[in-house]
Structure formats: structure tokens, C-alpha cells
Steps between C-alpha positions, in 0.01 A plus 500: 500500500852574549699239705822583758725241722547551842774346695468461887620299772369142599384625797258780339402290240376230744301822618356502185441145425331483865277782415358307189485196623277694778265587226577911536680471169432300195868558385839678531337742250215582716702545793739755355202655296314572833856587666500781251189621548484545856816698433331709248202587748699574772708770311168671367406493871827658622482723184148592616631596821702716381305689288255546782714663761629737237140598442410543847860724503344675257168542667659623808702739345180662309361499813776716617641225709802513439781191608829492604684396149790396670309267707254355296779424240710343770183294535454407190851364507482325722179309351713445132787316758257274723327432118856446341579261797229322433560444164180719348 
């Protein structure tokens, strides 16, 4: 396994130290380790999301219901923005 050093702040490494001490983490491995992941799920969510409204797009517009492009690309972004605010 490959190792990496992370620098932080006292005050978010107390974070971490509190967490293990808690029990949640067994060390400042695991903690980062399951940081990560949750990050990874979450993108395959939002990327997931994605795909799906472009398929329903699609959908509708075999359906012959057709959208306003203008609109729904205003829409979508505005979605990319409240995600890129949010740091996704």
C-alpha cells in the first residue's frame, strides 16, 4: 500500500484524534480512507443523476415532448453552480 502525508491544522487534527479516540476510527488512515470514499460515492451518485435526467430528456423527446433547450440548460446550470458551491 502506497503511503501520503497530510498536513492540517491543530484544530482539525484534534477532529481527528477525537474521532478515534471515539472508536469511529482505528487511525488517521482509516479516517482519510473512509473520507475518500464517501467522496467517491457521492460523485457516482451525482454522476448518476445526471445520466438519468438526460435519459428521461431523451425519453421525452422520443415521445415527442419536446423542452425548452434554453431553459432546461439554464437549469442545468444552475445545478453544476449550487454543486460547484458545494464543493462536488
Amino acid at each position: 500500500m502506497a503511503s501520503m502525508t497530510v498536513s492540517m491544522p491543530e484544530t482539525l487534527r484534534e477532529w481527528v484524534q477525537q474521532r478515534i479516540e471515539a472508536g469511529q476510527y482505528a487511525s488517521l488512515s482509516d479516517y482519510v480512507r473512509d473520507l475518500i470514499h464517501q467522496d467517491q460515492i457521492r460523485t457516482m451518485a451525482e454522476r448518476d443523476a445526471v445520466r438519468e435526467k438526460i435519459a428521461e430528456g431523451m425519453a421525452s423527446l422520443r415521445a415527442g415532448e419536446g423542452v425548452d433547450g434554453e431553459a432546461f440548460l439554464a437549469r442545468l446550470d444552475a445545478e453544476l453552480a449550487e454543486m460547484g458551491r458545494q464543493g462536488r
